[in-house]
N, C-alpha and C positions, 0 to 999 in steps of 0.2 A: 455198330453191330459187333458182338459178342459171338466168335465161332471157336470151338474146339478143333485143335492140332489136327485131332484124327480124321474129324470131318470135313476138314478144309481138304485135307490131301483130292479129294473128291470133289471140290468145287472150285479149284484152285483156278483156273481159267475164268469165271465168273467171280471170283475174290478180287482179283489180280482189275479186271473192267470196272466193278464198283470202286474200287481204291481210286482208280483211274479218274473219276465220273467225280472222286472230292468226297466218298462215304470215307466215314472211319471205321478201317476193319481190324480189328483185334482178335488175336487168336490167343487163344488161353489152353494151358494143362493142367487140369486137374482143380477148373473152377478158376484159375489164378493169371491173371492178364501175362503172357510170355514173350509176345512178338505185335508190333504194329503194322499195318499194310499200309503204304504212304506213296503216291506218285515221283516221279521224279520230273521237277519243272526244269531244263534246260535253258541254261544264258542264250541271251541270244549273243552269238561273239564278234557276229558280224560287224559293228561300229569301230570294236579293237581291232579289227583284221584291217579294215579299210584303213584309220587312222596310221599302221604299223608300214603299211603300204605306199601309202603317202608322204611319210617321213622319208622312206626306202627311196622312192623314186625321185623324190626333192632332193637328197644326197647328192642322188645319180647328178641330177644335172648341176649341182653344186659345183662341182669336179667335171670339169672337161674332160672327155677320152676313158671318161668310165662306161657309159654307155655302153660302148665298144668290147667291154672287156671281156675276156673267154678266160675260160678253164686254162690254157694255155698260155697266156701273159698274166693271168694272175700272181703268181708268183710276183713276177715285177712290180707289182705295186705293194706288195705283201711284206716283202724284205728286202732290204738292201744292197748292196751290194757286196758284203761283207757274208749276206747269208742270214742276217738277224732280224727280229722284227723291226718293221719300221716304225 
């Protein structure tokens, strides 16, 4: 579908559902195609999230006594005892 800038202004909520719906919406100026209306499909990221998770917590128990860790002895596993990274 073929719609004029100016007359989209006016339909734009129904531009915007058909785009949605998989129509192709092109808005033109002055007869001449200027902008496409195109959905935006989302990854799903969940599989990365889980896998990043699983790595995370297999760590954990890699290492004895991480588990356990806080905000507050962090540091001790962090740097040494000099102050430097470990």
């Amino acid at each position: 579908m073929h719609i004029s800038v100016s007359d989209a202004k006016a339909q734009l909520t129904d531009l915007v559902r058909r785009a949605e719906a998989g129509d192709e919406v092109i808005l033109t100026r002055r007869g001449a195609p200027a902008a496409k209306l195109v959905p935006i499909v989302a990854d799903d990221v969940r599989p990365q999230r889980r896998q990043a998770l699983d790595s995370f917590f297999g760590a954990l128990k890699a290492h004895p006594g991480l588990e356990d860790m806080t905000g507050a002895n962090m540091a001790d596993f962090l740097y040494d005892e000099s102050g430097l990274p470990a």
